[in-house]
C-alpha positions as CSV (number, residue, x, y, z in Angstrom):
1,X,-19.2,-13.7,30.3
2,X,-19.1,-13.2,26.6
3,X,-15.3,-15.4,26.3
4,X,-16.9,-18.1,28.9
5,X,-20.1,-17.9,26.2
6,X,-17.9,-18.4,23.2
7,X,-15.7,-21.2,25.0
8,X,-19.3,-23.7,25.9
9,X,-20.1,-23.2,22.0
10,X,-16.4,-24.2,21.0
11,X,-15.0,-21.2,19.7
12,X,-11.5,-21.0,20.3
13,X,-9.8,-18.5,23.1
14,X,-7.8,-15.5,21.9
15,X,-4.6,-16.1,22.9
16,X,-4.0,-20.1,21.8
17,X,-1.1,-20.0,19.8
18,X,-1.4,-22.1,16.4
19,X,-0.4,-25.4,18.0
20,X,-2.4,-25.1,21.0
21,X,-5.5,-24.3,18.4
22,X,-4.3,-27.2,16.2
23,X,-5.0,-29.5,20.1
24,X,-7.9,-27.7,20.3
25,X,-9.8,-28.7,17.0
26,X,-8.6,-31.7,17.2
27,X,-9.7,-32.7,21.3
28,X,-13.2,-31.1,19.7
29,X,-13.0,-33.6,16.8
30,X,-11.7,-36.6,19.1
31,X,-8.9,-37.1,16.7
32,X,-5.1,-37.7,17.1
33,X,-3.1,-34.4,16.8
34,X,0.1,-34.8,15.3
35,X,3.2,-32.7,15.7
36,X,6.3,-35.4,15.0
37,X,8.7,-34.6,12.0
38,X,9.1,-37.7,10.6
39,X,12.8,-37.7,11.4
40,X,13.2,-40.8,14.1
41,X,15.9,-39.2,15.7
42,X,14.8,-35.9,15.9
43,X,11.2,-37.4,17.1
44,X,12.7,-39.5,19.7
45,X,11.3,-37.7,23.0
46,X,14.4,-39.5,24.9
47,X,17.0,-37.8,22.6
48,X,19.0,-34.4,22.8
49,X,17.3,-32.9,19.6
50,X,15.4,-29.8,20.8
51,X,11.5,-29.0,20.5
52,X,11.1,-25.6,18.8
53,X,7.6,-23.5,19.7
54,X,5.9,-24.8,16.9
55,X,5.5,-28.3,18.7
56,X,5.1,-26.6,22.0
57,X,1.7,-26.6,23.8
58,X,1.0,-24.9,27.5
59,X,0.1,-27.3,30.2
60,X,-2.4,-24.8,31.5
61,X,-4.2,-25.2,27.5
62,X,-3.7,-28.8,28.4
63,X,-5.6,-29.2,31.8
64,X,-8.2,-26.5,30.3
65,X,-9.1,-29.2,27.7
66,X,-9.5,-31.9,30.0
67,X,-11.2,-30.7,33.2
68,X,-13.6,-27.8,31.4
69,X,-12.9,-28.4,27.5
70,X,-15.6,-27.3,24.8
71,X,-18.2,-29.5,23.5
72,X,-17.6,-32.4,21.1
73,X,-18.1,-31.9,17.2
74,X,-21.5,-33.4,16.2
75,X,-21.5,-37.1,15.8
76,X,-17.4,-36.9,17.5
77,X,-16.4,-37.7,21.3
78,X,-13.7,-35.1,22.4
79,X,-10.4,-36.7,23.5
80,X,-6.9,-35.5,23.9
81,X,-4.8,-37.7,21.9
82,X,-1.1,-36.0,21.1
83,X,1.7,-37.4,18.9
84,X,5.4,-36.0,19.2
85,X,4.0,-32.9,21.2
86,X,6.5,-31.1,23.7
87,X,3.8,-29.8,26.8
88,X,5.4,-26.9,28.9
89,X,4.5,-25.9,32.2
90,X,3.5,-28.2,35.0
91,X,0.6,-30.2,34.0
92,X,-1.2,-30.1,37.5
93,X,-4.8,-32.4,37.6
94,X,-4.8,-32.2,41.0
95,X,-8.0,-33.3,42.4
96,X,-10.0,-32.5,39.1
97,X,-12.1,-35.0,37.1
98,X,-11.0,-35.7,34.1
99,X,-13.8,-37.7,31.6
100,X,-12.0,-37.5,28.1
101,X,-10.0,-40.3,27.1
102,X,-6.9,-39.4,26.9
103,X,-3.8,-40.8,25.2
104,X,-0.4,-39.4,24.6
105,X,2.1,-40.7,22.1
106,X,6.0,-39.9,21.9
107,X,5.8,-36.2,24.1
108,X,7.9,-34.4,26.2
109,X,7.0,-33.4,29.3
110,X,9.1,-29.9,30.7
111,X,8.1,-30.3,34.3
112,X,6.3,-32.8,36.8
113,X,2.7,-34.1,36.1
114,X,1.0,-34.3,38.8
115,X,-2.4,-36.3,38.9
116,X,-3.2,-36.5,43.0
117,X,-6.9,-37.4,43.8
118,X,-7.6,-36.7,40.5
119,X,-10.4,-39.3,38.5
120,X,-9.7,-40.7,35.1
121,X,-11.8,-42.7,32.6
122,X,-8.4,-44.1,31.1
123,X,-5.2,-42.7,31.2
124,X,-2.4,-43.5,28.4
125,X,1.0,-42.4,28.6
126,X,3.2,-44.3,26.3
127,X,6.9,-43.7,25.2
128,X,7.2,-40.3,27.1
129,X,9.3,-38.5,28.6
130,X,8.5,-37.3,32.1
131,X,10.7,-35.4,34.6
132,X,8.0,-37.0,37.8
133,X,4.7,-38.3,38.0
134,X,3.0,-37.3,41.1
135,X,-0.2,-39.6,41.2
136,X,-1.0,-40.4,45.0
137,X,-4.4,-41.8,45.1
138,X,-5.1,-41.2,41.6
139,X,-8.6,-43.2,40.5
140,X,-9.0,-44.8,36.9
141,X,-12.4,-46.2,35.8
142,X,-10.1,-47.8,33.4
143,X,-6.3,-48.5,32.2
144,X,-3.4,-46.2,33.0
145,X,-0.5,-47.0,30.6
146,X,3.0,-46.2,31.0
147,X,4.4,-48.2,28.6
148,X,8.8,-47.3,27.4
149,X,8.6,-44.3,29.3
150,X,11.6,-42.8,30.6
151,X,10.5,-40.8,34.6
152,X,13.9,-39.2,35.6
153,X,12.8,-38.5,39.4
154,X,10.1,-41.6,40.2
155,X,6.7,-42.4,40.3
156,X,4.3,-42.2,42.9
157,X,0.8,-44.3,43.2
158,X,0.9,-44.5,47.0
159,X,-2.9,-45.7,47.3
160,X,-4.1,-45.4,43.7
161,X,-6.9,-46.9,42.3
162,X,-6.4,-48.3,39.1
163,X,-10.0,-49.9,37.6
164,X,-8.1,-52.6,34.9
165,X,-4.6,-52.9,34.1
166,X,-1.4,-51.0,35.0
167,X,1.3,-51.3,32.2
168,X,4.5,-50.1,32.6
169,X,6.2,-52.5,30.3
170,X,9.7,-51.2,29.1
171,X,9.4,-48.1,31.0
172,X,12.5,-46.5,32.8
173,X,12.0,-45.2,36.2
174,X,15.0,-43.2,37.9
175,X,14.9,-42.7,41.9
176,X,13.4,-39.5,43.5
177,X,14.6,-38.0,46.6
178,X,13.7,-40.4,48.8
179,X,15.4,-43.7,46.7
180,X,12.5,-44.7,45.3
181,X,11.8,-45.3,41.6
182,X,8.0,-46.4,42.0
183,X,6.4,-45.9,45.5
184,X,3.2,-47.5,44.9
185,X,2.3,-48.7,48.4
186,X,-1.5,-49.4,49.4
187,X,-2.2,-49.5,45.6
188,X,-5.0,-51.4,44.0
189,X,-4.8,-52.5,40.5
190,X,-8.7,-54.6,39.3
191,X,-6.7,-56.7,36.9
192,X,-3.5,-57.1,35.9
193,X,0.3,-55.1,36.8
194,X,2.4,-55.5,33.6
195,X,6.2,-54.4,34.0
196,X,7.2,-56.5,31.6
197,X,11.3,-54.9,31.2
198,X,11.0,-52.7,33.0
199,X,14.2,-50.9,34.2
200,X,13.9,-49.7,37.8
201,X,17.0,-47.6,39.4
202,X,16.1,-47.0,42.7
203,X,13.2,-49.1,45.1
204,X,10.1,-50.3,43.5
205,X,7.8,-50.5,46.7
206,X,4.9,-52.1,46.0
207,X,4.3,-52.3,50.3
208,X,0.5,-53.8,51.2
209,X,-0.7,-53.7,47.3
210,X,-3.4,-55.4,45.6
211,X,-3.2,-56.6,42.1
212,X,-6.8,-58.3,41.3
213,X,-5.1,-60.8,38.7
214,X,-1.7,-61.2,38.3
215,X,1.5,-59.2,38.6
216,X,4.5,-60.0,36.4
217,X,7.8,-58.5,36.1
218,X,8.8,-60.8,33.5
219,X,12.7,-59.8,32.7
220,X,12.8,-56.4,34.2
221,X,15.8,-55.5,35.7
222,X,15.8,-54.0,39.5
223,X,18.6,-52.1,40.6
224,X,19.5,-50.2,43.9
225,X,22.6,-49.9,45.1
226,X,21.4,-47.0,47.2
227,X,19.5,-48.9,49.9
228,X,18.5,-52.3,51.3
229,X,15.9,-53.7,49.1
230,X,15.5,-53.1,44.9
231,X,11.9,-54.9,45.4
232,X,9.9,-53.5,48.9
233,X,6.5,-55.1,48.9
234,X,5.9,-57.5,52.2
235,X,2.5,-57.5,52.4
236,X,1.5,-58.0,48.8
237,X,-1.2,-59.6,47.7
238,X,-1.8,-61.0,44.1
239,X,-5.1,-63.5,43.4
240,X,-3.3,-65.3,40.6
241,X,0.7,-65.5,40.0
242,X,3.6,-63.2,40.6
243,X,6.4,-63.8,37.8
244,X,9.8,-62.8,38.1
245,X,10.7,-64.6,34.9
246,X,12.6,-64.3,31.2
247,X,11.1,-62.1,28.6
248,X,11.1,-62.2,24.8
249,X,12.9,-58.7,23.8
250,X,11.3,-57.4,20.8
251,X,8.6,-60.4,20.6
252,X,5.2,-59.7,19.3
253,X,3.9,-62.3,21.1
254,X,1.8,-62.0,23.7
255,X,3.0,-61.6,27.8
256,X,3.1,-64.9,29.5
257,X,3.4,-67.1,25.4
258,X,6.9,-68.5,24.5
259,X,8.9,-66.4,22.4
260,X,9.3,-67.6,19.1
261,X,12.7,-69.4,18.0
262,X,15.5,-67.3,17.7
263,X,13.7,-64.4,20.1
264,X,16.3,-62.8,22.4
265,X,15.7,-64.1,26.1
266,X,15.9,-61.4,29.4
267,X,15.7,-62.9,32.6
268,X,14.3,-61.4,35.8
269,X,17.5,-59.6,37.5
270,X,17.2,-57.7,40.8
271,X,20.7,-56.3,41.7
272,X,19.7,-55.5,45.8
273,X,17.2,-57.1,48.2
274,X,13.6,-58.4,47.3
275,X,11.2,-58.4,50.3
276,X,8.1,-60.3,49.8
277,X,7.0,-61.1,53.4
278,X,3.4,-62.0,54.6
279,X,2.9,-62.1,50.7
280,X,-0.7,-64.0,49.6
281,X,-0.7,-65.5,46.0
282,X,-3.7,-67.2,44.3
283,X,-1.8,-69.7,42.1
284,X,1.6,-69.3,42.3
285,X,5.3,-67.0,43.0
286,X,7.7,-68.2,39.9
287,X,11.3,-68.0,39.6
288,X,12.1,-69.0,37.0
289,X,15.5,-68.4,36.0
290,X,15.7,-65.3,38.1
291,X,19.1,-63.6,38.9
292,X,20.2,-62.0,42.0
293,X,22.7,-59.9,42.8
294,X,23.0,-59.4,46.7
295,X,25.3,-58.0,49.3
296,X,26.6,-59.8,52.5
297,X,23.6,-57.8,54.6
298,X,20.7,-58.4,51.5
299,X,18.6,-61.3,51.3
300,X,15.5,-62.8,49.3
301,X,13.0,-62.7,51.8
302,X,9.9,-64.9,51.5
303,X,8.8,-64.6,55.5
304,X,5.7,-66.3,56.2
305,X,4.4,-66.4,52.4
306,X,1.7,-68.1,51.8
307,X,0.9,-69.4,47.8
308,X,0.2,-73.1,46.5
309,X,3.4,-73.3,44.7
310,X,6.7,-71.7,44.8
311,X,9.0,-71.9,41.7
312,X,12.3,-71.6,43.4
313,X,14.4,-72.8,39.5
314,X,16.6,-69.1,39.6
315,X,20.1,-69.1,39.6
316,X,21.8,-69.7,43.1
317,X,22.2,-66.4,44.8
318,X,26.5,-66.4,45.2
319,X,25.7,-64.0,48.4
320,X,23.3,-62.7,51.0
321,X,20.8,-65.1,52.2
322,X,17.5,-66.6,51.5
323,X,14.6,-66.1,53.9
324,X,11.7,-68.7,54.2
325,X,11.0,-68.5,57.5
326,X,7.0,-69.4,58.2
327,X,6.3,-69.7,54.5
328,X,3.4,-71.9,53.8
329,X,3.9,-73.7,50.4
330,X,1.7,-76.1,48.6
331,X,4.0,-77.3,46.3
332,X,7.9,-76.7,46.3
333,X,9.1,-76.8,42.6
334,X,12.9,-76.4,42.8
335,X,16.1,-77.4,41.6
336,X,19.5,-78.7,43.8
337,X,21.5,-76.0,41.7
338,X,19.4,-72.8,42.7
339,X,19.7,-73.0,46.8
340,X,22.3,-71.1,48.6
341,X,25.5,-73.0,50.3
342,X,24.8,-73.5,54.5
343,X,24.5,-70.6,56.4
344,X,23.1,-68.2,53.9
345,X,19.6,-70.0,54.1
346,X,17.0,-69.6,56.6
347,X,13.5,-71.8,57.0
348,X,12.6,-72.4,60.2
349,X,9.0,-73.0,60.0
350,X,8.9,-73.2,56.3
351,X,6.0,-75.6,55.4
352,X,5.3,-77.4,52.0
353,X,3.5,-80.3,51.1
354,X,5.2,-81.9,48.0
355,X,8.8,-81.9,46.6
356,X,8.5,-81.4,42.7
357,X,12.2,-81.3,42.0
358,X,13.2,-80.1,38.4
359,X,16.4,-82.2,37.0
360,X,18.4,-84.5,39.4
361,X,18.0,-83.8,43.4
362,X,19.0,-87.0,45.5
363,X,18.4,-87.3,49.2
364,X,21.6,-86.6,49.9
365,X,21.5,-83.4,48.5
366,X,18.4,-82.8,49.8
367,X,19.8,-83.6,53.4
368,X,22.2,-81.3,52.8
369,X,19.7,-78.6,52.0
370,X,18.3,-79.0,55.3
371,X,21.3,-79.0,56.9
372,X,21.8,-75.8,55.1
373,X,19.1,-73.8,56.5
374,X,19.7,-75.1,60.0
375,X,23.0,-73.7,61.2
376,X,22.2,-74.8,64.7
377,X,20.7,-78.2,65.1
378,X,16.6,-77.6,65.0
379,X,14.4,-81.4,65.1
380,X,11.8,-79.2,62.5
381,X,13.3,-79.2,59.2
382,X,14.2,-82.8,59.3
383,X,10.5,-83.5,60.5
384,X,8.9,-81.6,57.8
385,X,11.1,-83.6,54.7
386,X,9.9,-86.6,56.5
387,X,6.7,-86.4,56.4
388,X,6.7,-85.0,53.1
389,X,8.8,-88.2,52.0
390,X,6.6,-90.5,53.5
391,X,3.3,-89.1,52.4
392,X,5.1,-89.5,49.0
393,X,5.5,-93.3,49.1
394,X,9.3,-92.9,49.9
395,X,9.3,-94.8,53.6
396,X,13.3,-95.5,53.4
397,X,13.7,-92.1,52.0
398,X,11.4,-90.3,55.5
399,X,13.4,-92.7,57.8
400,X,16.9,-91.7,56.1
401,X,16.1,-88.1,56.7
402,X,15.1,-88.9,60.5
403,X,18.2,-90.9,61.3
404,X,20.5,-87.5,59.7
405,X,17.8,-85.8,62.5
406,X,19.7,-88.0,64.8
407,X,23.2,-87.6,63.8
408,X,22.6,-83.9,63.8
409,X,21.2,-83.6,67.4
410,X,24.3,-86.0,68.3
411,X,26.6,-82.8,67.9
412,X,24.9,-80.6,70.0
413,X,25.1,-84.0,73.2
414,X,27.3,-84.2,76.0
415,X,30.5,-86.1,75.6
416,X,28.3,-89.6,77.6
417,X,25.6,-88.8,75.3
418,X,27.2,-88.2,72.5
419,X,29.4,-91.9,72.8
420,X,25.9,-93.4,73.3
421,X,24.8,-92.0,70.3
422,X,27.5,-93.3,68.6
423,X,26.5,-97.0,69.8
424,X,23.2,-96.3,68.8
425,X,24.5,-95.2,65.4
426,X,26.7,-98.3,65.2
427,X,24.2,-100.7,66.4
428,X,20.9,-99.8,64.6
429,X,21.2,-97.0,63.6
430,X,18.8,-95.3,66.4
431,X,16.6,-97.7,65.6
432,X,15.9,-96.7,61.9
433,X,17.6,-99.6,60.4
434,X,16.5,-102.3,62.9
435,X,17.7,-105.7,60.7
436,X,21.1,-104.1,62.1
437,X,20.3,-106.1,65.6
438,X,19.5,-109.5,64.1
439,X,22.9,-109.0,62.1
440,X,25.0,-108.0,65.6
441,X,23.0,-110.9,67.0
442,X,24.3,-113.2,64.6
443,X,27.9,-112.0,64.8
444,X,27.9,-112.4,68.5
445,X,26.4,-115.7,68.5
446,X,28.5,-117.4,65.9
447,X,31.7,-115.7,67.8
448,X,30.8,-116.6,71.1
449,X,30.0,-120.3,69.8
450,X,33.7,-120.8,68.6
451,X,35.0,-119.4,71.5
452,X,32.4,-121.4,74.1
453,X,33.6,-124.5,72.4
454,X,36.9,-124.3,73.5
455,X,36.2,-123.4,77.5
456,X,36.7,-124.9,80.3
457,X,33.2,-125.2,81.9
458,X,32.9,-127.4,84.9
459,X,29.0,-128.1,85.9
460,X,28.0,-126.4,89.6
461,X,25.7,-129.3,90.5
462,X,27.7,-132.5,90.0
463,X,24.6,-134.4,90.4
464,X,22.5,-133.2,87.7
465,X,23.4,-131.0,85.1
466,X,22.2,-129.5,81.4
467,X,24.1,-131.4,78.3
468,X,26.9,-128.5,77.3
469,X,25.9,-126.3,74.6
470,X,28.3,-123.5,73.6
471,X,25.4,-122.6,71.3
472,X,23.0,-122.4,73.9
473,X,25.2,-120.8,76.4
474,X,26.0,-118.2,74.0
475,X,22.5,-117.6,73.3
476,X,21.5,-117.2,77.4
477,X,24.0,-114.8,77.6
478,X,23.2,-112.6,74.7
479,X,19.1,-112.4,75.3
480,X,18.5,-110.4,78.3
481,X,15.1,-111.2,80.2
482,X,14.7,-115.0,78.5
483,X,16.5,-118.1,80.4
484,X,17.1,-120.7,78.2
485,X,18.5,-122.8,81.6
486,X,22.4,-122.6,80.4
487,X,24.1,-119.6,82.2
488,X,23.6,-120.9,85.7
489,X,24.5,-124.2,85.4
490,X,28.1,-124.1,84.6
491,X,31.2,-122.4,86.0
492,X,33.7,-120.5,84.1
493,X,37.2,-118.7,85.1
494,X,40.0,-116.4,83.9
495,X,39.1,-114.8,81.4
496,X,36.0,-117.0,80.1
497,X,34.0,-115.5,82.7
498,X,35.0,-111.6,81.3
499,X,34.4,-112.8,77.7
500,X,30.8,-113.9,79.1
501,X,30.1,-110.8,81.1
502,X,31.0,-108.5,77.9
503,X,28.3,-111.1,75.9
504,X,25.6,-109.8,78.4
505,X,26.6,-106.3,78.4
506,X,26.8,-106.4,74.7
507,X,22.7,-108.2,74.4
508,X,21.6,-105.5,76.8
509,X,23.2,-102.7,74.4
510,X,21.6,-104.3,71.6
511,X,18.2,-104.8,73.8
512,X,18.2,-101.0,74.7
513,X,18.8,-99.8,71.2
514,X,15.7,-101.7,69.8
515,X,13.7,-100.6,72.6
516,X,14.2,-97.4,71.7
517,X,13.9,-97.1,67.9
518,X,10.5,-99.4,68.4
519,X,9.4,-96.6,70.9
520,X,10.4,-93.8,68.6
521,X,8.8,-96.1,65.2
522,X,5.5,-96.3,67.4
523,X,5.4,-92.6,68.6
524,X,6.1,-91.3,64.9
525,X,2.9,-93.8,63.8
């Protein structure tokens, strides 16, 4: 009773040795406690030089200050803020609340923290080193900072609560057990998720998360060779913009400013799958320059994502596929040079509203972007550019794409289909390009004319008969439907009367093919 006296009025326990009652004054005094050497190298909590006892405090001291510590100093707010101090012991929070600030600089963790259920004000943790951090549902009124540390076994926030901002810019997460460098699944962040170069070896799942701002991952490099996916987070839902974009190494400027000249540029590179599907973003997904490194059996997978704009401008993945399949998209901002070759990309029911190429991206290459995605033929894809062309302004642009709609369902016809297709193709083409007809019309006419002229063409009433006309003639023969009182009034033979039978086949051919690309002009209006 009398040591449990002593501790409420801030005396310090018996058996502290002198750096644990050096942490202890100075937690009373809200102060930073300072145990680095000066020596860089030697100070460097990443490096190979060894911690002696003198910079050694217990993690049991440690958790004693935090969840049942002594009273502030007058006029002072206790806090646990350590410099270059090596904790030993596992530093086990479990469950406890924890209402000092606390902030560690440069230590060196032993064994695992762990943090489960426990309750933070804010939590800083920057340029440690860290064996694990166990922190399922771990709740932060505040920030939790993680800032250039180096976790050899992974990070767990499965369904933490984090009141402001996450920040593990520049850390350096290794797998655990399971392949996972950060399993943060069902996590809720209030503002913003900063891994601004970050290095991730192993699966950063980030499965049905909530980031209240936005989440950026601004040249961090992803690698996991291990598994399936190096980024795991279908589901994820971020109310402004997730960036997978170059960083400024060593810039003092601000996240999301441009770097200042000469700054060193790291681009976003994920070496292994990214799975973003059923993803909901507030502004926009941007991709800017991103690199991917996939495997035959990996893919990009934007499945039924919904944002107003997608950034699609990263290099062109040279394997696995991209998946767009039921994405809803505002506004497509992308580039001809970042799309996988055909076969390797994948959008049935992908739906945007306007094309904002960056740099030059004709319609051809555009047609061939659709045909890309559409290894079997699928009337969609075609549709949707369309409509998005003509909504645009760019009428001969939407009826281009249609008629490739029509060459493309050609293939899949029978062999009779498929040769009318062909006449249709020839003729009109399907009724896209109608001033084709008036041109055949003409052709025929004029041909027929010269060749009319020269007939043999006995009248079949002697008595009373039309004046010749090979103009005419030709003309009653090549409009189906009309009599213009020539064809039945004279006889022909030999071959005349084959050249004048092909005339009529040939106007009903032309007929037809109007017909039908009037019907299909009317039915698209």
């Amino acid at each position: 009773m009398t040591e449990v006296t002593g501790i409420l009025a801030g005396d310090l326990p018996d058996d502290l040795t002198a750096a644990e009652a050096g942490m202890w004054q100075a937690f009373r005094n809200g102060s930073v406690y300072d145990l680095s050497s000066g020596d860089a190298a030697v100070d460097d909590p990443h490096g190979g030089h060894p911690w002696g006892p003198e910079r050694a405090v217990r993690a049991r001291i440690v958790c004693w200050l935090l969840l049942d510590g002594p009273p502030a100093l007058a006029g002072r707010v206790s806090a646990l803020k350590l410099t270059g101090v090596r904790i030993t012991g596992t530093l086990d929070l479990a469950g406890g609340t924890v209402t000092p600030y606390v902030e560690l600089r440069g230590c060196r963790f032993d064994d695992e923290v762990r943090l489960p259920e426990a309750r933070f004000t804010t939590v800083r943790l920057v340029d440690c080193a860290l064996p694990r951090l166990e922190a399922a549902r771990v709740n932060t009124e505040g920030d939790l900072h993680l800032p250039r540390c180096r976790i050899q076994n992974g990070v767990r926030l499965t369904d933490a609560h984090i009141g402001t901002d996450l920040l593990l810019n520049q850390a350096i997460v290794y797998r655990d057990r399971s392949g996972r460098s950060i399993a943060a699944d069902g996590m809720t962040v209030g503002q913003d998720l900063q891994a601004e170069l970050l290095e991730s070896h192993g699966e950063l799942s980030l499965r049905g998360a909530q980031i209240g701002v936005s989440l950026s991952l601004r040249g961090a490099r992803l690698a996991n060779p291990y598994s399936r996916y190096a980024l795991n987070a279908p589901q994820l839902t971020v109310n402004r913009t997730l960036y997978l974009t170059p960083a400024g190494v060593g810039s003092p400027l601000l996240s999301g400013t441009t770097p200042a000249r000469g700054t060193r540029i790291q681009r976003f590179e994920c070496r292994g799958g990214v799975r973003l599907d059923d993803g909901r973003f507030g502004d926009a997904v941007d991709l800017e320059r991103a690199r991917y490194d996939l495997t035959d059996d990996q893919e990009l997978s934007l499945r039924r994502v919904q944002t107003p704009e997608l950034r699609f401008l990263g290099d062109k993945p040279q394997r696995g596929r991209v998946v767009l399949s039921g994405a809803r998209i505002v506004n497509l901002v992308d580039r001809a040079t970042s799309w996988p070759d055909a076969g390797r990309l994948h959008m049935a029911g992908f739906a945007y509203e306007n094309l904002v190429p960056q740099g030059p991206f004709p319609l051809t290459r555009r047609l061939d972007w659709v045909a890309a995605a559409t290894a079997e033929y699928a009337p969609e894809p075609y549709e949707r550019l369309a409509a998005v062309l003509r909504s645009a302004g760019e009428d001969e642009d939407a009826r281009e794409a249609l008629l490739a709609k029509q060459r493309r369902r050609r293939e899949t016809l029978p062999p009779a289909a498929k040769v009318w297709g062909f006449v249709q193709d020839w003729t009109v083409a399907y009724g896209y390009r109608p001033g084709r007809a008036a041109v055949w019309m003409a052709v025929l006419w004029a041909a027929g004319t010269l060749a009319f002229a020269h007939a043999d063409h006995p009248p079949m009433n002697h008595d009373g008969h039309p004046y010749w006309s090979p103009a005419l003639f030709t003309l009653d023969l090549l409009l189906p439907v009309i009599d213009l009182g020539q064809v039945g009034e004279w006889q022909l033979r030999g071959g005349w009367q084959w050249l004048a039978a092909a005339m009529v086949l040939l106007g009903w051919i032309l007929a037809t093919t109007v017909a039908a690309g009037a019907t299909r002009l009317l039915r698209r209006n």
